[in-house]
N, C-alpha and C positions, 0 to 999 in steps of 0.2 A: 504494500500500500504506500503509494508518495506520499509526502511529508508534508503539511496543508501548514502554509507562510503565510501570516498576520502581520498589519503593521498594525501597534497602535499610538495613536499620536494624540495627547495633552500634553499641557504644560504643567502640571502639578507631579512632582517626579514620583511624590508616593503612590497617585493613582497608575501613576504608569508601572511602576512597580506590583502595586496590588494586580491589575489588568495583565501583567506577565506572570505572573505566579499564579494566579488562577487558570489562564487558558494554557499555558503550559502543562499545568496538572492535568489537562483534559486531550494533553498529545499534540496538540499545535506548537509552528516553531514561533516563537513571536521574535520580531524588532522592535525597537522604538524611536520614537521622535516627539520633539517637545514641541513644536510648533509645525503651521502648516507650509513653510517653505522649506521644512528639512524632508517634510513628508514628500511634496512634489520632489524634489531634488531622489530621492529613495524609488519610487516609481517610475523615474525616469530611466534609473539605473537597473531596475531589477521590478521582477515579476512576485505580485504578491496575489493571494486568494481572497481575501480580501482587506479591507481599511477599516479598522477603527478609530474616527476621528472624534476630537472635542470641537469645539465649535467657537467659545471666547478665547483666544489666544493671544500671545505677543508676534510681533513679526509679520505672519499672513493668517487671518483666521479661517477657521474651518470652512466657511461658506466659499469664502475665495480660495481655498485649495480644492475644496472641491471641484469649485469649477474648472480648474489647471488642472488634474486628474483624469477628469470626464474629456478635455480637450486631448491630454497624449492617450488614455487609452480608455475610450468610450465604453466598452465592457466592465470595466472593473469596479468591481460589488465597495458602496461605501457604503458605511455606516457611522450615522451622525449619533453623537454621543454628550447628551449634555443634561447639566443640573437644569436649564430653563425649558420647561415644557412649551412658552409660546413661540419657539423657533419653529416647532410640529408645523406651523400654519404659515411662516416664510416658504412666499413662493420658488425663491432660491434652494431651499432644502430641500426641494419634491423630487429634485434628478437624483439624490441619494437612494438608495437601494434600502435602506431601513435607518429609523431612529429611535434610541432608546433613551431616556433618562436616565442619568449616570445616578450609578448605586454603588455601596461598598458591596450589597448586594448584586453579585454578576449571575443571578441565573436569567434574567431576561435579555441579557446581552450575549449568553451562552447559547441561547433560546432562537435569537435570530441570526448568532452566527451560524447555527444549525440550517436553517429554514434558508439562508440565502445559498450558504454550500450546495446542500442540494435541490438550489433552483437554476443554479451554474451548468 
């Protein structure tokens, strides 16, 4: 079975940390990235299965890396990842592939990396 590559990218190192130890524990290879212009910069270089991204950031935020994403490689599965639920309803957000409200709880973020893999 190939080895299924995540990125995930916030800028809060402990969530990214929390967010690597938990899907690791579930068999994924994860990376990271603190903001959305490291995230582009990674994608451009290398093939992931999917994105987890946050969405307030320093540098380029989620919404604008998204759209730098979706521009080099229009297939690839993001998932928007944030404490505010009224981003759900930014028209900008809708080319994302799934958003979940960040939780120290990761089963719904478990949940839809599930449901977008095999919708891939």
């Amino acid at each position: 079975m190939a080895t299924i590559r995540l990125l995930v990218v916030d800028d809060e190192e402990s969530l990214r940390l929390l967010f690597k130890e938990e899907l690791e524990d579930e068999g994924y290879e994860v990376e990271l990235a603190s903001n959305g212009q490291e995230a582009v910069e990674k994608v451009r270089a290398s093939a992931f299965d999917a994105v987890i991204m946050d969405i307030k950031m320093p540098v380029m935020d989620g919404i604008q890396a998204l759209g730098e994403i979706k521009k080099l490689r229009q297939d690839q599965p993001v998932i928007l990842c944030s404490a505010y639920g009224e981003y759900r309803q930014d028209f900008s957000s809708w080319i994302s592939d799934g958003y979940v409200v960040k939780s120290a709880d990761t089963s719904e973020l478990k949940e839809t990396i599930g449901k977008i893999l095999k919708s891939a």
